[in-house]
C-alpha positions in Angstrom: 52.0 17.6 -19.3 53.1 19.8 -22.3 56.6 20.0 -22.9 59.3 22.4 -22.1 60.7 25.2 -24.5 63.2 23.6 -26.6 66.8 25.7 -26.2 67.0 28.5 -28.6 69.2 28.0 -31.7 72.4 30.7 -31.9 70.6 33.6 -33.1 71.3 34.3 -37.0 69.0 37.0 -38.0 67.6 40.4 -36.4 66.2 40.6 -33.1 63.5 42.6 -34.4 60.8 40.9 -36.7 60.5 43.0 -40.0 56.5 42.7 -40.4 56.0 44.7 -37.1 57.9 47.6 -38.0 59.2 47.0 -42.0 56.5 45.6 -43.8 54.8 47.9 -46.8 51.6 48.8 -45.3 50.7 50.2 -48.6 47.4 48.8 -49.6 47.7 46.6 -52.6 44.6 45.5 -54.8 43.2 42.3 -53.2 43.7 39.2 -55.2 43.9 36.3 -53.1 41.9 33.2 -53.5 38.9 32.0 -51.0 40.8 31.2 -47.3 40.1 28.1 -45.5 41.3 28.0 -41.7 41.9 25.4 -39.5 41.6 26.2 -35.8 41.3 24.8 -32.2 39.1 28.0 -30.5 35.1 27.6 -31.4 34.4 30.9 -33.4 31.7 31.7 -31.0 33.6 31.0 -27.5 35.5 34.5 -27.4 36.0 37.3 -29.7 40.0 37.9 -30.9 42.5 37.6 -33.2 40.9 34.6 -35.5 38.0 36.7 -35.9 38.8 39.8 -36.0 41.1 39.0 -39.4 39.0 36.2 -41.0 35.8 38.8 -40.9 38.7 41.3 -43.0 39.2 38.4 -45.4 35.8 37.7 -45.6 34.5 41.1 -47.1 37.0 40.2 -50.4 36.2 36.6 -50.7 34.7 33.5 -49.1 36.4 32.1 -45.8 35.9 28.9 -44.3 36.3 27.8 -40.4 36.7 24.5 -39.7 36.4 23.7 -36.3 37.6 20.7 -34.0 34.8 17.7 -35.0 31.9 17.3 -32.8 31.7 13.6 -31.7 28.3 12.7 -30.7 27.5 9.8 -27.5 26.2 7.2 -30.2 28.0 5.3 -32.9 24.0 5.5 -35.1 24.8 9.0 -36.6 26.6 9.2 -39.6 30.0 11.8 -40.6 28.1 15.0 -42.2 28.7 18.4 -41.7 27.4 21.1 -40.1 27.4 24.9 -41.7 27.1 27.8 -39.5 26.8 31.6 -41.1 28.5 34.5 -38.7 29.8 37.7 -39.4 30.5 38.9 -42.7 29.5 35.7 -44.2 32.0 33.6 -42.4 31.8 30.1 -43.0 31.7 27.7 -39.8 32.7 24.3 -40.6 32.4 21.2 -38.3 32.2 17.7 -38.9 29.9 15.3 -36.9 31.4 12.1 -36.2 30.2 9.1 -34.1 31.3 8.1 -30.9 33.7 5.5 -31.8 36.3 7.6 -33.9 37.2 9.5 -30.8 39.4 6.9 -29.8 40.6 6.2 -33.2 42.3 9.5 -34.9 43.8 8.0 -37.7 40.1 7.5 -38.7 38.5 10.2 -37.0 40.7 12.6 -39.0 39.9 10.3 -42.8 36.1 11.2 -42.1 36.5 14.6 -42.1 38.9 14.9 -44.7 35.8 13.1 -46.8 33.5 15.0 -45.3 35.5 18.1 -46.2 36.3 17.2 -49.6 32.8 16.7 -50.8 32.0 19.8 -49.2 35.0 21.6 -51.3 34.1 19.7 -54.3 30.3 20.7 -53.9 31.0 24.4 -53.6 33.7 24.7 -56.3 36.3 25.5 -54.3 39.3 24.7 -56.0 41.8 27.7 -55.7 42.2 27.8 -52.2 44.7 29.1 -49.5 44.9 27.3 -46.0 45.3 29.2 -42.6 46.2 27.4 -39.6 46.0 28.2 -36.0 46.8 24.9 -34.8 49.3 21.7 -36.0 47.3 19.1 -35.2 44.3 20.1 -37.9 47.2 18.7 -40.3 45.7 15.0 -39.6 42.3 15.7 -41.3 43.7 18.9 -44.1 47.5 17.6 -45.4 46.1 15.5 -48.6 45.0 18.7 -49.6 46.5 21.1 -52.3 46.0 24.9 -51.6 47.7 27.3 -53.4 49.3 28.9 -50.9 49.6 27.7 -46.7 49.8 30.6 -43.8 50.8 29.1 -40.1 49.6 32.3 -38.1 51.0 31.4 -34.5 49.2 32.9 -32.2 50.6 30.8 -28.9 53.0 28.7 -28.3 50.2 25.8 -27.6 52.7 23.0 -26.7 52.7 25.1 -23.7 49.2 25.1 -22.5 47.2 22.7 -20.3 46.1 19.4 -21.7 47.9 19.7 -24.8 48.3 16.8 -27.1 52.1 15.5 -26.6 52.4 15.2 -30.4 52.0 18.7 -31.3 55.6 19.7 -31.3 55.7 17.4 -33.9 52.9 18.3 -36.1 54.0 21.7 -35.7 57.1 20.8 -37.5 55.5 19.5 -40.0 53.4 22.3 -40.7 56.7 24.2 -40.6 58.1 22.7 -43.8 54.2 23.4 -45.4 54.2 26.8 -44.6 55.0 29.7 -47.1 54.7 32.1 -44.6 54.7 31.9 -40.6 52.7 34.8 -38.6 53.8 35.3 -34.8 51.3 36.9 -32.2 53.6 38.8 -30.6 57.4 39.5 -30.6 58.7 37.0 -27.8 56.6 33.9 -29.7 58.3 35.0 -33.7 61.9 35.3 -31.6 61.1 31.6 -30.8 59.8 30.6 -34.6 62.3 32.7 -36.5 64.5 29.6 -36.5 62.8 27.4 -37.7 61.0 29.1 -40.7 62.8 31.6 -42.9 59.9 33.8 -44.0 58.5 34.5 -40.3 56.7 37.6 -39.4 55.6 39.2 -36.1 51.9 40.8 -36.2 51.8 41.5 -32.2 47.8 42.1 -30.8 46.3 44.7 -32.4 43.0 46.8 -31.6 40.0 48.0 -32.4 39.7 51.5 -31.6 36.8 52.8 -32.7 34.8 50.2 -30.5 36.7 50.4 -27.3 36.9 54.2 -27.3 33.3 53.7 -26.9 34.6 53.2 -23.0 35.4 57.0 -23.0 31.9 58.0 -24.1 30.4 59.6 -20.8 26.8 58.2 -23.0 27.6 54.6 -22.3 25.3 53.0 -19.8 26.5 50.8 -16.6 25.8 47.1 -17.6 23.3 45.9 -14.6 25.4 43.6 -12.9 27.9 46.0 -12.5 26.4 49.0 -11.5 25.8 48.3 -7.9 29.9 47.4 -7.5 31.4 50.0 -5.1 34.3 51.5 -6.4 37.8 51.9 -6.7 37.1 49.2 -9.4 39.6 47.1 -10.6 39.0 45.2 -13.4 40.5 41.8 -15.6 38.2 40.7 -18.9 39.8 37.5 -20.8 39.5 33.8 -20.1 39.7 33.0 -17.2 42.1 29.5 -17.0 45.7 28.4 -15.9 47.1 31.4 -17.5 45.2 33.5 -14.9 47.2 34.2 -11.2 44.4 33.3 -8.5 47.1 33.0 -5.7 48.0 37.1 -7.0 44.5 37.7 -7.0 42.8 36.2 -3.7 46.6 38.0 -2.1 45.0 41.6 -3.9 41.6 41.3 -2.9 42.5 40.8 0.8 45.4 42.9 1.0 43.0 45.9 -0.1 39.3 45.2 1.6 38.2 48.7 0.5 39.1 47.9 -3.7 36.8 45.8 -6.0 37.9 43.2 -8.2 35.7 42.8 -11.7 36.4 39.5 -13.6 34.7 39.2 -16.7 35.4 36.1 -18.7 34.4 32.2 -19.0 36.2 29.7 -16.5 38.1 26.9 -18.5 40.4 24.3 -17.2 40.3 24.7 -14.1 37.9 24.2 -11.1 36.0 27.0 -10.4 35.9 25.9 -6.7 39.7 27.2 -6.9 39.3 30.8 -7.5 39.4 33.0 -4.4 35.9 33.9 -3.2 36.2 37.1 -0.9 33.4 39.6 -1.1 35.3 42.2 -3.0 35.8 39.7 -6.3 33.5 39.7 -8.7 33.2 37.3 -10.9 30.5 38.5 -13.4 30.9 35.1 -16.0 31.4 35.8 -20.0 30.2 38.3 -22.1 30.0 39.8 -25.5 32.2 41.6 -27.1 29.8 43.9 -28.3 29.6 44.8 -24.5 33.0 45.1 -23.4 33.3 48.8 -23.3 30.0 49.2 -21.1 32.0 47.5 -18.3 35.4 49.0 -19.2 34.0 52.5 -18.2 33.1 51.1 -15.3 36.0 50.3 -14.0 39.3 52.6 -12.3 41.9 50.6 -13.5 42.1 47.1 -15.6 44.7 44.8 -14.9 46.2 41.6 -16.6 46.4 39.0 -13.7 48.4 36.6 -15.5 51.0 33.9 -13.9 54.9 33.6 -14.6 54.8 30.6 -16.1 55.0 28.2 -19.1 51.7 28.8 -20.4 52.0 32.9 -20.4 55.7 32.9 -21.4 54.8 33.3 -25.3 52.0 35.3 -25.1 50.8 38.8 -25.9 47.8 39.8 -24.8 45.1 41.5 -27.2 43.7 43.3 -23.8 46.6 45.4 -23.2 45.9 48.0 -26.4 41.9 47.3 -25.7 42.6 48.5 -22.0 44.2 51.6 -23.6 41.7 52.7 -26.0 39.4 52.3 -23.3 41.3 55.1 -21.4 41.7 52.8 -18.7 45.1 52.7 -16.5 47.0 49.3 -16.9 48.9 47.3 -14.1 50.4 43.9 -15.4 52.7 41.1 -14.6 55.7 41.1 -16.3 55.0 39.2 -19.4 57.4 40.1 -22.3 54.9 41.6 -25.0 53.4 43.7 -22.4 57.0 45.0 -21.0 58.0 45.9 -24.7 57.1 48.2 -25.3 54.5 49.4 -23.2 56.2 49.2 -19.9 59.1 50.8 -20.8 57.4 53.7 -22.9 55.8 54.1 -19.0 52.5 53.3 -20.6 51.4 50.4 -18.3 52.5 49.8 -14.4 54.4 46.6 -14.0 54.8 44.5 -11.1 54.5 41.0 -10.0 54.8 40.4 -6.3 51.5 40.9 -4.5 52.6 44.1 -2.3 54.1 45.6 -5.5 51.1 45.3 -7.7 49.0 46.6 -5.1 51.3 49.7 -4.9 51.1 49.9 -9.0 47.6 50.1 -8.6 47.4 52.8 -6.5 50.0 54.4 -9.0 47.5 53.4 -11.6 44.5 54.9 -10.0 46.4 58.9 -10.2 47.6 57.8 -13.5 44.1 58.0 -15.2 44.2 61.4 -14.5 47.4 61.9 -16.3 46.9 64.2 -19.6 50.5 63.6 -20.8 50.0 59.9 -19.8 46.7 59.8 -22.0 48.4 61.9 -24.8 51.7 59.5 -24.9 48.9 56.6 -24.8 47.1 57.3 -27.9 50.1 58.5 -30.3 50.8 55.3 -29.3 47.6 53.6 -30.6 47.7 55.3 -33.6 50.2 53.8 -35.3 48.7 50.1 -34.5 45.0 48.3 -35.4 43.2 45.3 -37.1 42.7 47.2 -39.9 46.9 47.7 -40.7 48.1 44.5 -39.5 45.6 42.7 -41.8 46.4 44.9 -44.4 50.3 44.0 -44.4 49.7 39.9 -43.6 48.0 40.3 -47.2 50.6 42.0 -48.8 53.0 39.5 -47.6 50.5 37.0 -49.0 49.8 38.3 -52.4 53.6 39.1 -53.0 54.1 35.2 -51.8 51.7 33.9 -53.9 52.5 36.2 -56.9 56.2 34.7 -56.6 55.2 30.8 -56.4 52.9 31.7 -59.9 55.9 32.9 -61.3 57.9 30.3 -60.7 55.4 28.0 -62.0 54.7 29.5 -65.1 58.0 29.6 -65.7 58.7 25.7 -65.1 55.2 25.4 -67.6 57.4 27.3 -70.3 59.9 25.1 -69.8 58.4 22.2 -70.3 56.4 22.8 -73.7 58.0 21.8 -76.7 58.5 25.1 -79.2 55.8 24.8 -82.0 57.8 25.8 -84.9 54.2 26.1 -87.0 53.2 28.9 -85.0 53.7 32.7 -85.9 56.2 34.4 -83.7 54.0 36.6 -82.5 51.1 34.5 -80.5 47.6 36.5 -79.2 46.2 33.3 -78.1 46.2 33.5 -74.1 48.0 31.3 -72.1 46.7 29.8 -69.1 49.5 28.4 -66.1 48.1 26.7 -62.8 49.0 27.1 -59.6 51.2 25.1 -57.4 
């Protein structure tokens, strides 16, 4: 079972996290090295935050994803690695291992640091910057050197189902790597902020552009959705113990006459567990690329998730998508979704079955709100991929900048004068990194 939230330290510095609201959005002139990142989610399993920054990085410079290691059934093949080209040139790394490392990590994680590092070696990467999404990647990465190390926090994953009871401890290790910590949302960087002194909140951003596409009356009904009676109410996302099935099957038979659209992959928990009624529909997973098709479909989208453990750090990426959709929002009360968009009356809230039902029904009147979709979109304007990415790099180049300084400072320092030489020198100097 994971573990419980460690009590909070006494609070020190401001509530408010400065990269949300503070940090110089000014574009600077790229200059950061190639990006390696380190990450538990396959790239190809859902479409979020992982990709939709790495595929910003990767129009500058090369980026690298290195996936969890793929063991095969037999102990005959031998560690190698597999390559996998996606969008924008992204590299997807994963190393093959034989069936006997899984029960041995100490080893398991040793082959595919050699893996890696001949990999590295044969593609010249040697100025390099490492981005994790997960601690436990540290086992097969920390020998390394990179030049500068980003933890971007996107969960609090000691939280989640089947998470490994050593990753409270990993994670502080990869606290005291880190030059500069990235939150997913405001609740999770109030919980880091402690524990690293240059944390940063980047809360779910969007991508406007392709979910307005919802609000294009040209947008044709996906198939499998078309013959759906309406009121429809709708939930995309994946579909695991964060999800509230006991809220939903409640919903669903509480209101006969509304239909319930859930769009996403089923992980970690047994299907055979999700309420069945004939007004649920559970349509499976689905492309990105297609996501707006079925948001116009729908009356009102919804984020069905628990009050618990696993959902009490968490921000969802869906609540702007629903938005630039045009589509009303009910949600439970999960913190990121109450501020601000709760209280700036921009998404119903309510948790108890009879209450969400009647939030819905708010919701359904609300779509026809001009002033609500007016308030909605000055709202959206001032947030996207394109911004948040944009200041995480400024953060980064002004880090790294700073740690090259101090280096080439230390490399002064160390050379003895060469009385010899002329006093004025227009030979160039060359300083590495840290």
């Amino acid at each position: 079972m994971p573990f419980s939230t460690p009590a909070e330290a006494p609070l020190r510095v401001a509530a408010t996290a400065p990269a949300a609201d503070q940090a110089d959005s000014k574009p600077l002139a790229y200059s950061l090295p190639d990006l390696v990142c380190f990450a538990h989610l396959h790239w190809d399993f859902v479409w979020q935050r992982p990709q939709h920054l790495l595929t910003r990085f990767a129009q500058h410079g090369r980026v690298f994803y290195v996936e969890d290691a793929f063991y095969h059934n037999d102990d005959f093949v031998e560690p190698h690695l597999e390559v996998k080209e996606r969008q924008q040139g992204v590299k997807v790394l994963v190393v093959h291992l034989p069936q006997h490392l899984r029960a041995d990590e100490a080893a398991a994680d040793q082959a595919q640091f050699g893996v890696l590092s001949r990999f590295f070696t044969e593609i010249g990467l040697a100025n390099y910057i490492f981005w994790y999404y997960t601690p436990m990647a540290l086992g097969k990465s920390r020998l390394f050197q990179p030049v500068l190390t980003v933890y971007d926090c996107m969960d609090e994953l000691a939280q989640f189902k089947f998470a490994p009871p050593e990753l409270r401890q990993r994670e502080q290790e990869l606290f005291a790597k880190a030059d500069l910590v990235f939150t997913g949302g405001q609740r999770l960087y109030e919980a880091k902020r402690e524990q690293h002194k240059d944390a940063h909140a980047f809360p779910s951003s969007i991508d406007k552009a392709h979910f307005g596409q919802a609000r294009d009356p040209r947008t044709v009904e996906p198939a499998d959705q078309a013959g759906i009676a309406h009121p429809r109410i709708g939930f995309f996302g994946v579909v695991d113990e964060r999800l509230d099935i006991d809220l939903l099957g409640q919903l669903a038979a509480n209101h006969p006459a509304w239909q319930f659209v859930i769009i996403g992959p089923v992980v970690k928990i047994d299907p055979a567990s999700l309420p069945h009624p004939a007004n649920i529909h559970y349509l499976g997973g689905k492309d990105y690329q297609e996501l707006p098709a079925y948001l116009r479909g729908w009356d009102v989208a919804t984020l069905l998730f628990a009050r618990n453990e696993s959902t009490e750090f968490i921000s969802p990426t869906k609540t702007p998508e629903y938005l630039a959709a045009g589509r009303p929002v009910v949600s439970t009360s999960i913190r990121d979704v109450v501020r601000p968009y709760g209280e700036l009356n921009l998404v119903q809230i309510a948790d108890e079955p009879a209450e969400f039902g009647q939030a819905i029904t708010r919701a359904l009147e609300q779509g026809k709100d001009a002033d609500w979709r007016t308030r909605t979109d000055a709202y959206l304007a001032t947030i996207s991929w394109d911004l948040t990415w944009q200041k995480m790099v400024n953060l980064m180049q002004k880090r790294l900048n700073a740690k090259q300084l101090i280096q080439s400072t230390i490399t002064s320092a160390s050379v003895p004068p060469n009385y010899s030489q002329s006093p004025i020198s227009t030979s160039p100097k060359f300083f590495s990194h840290v």
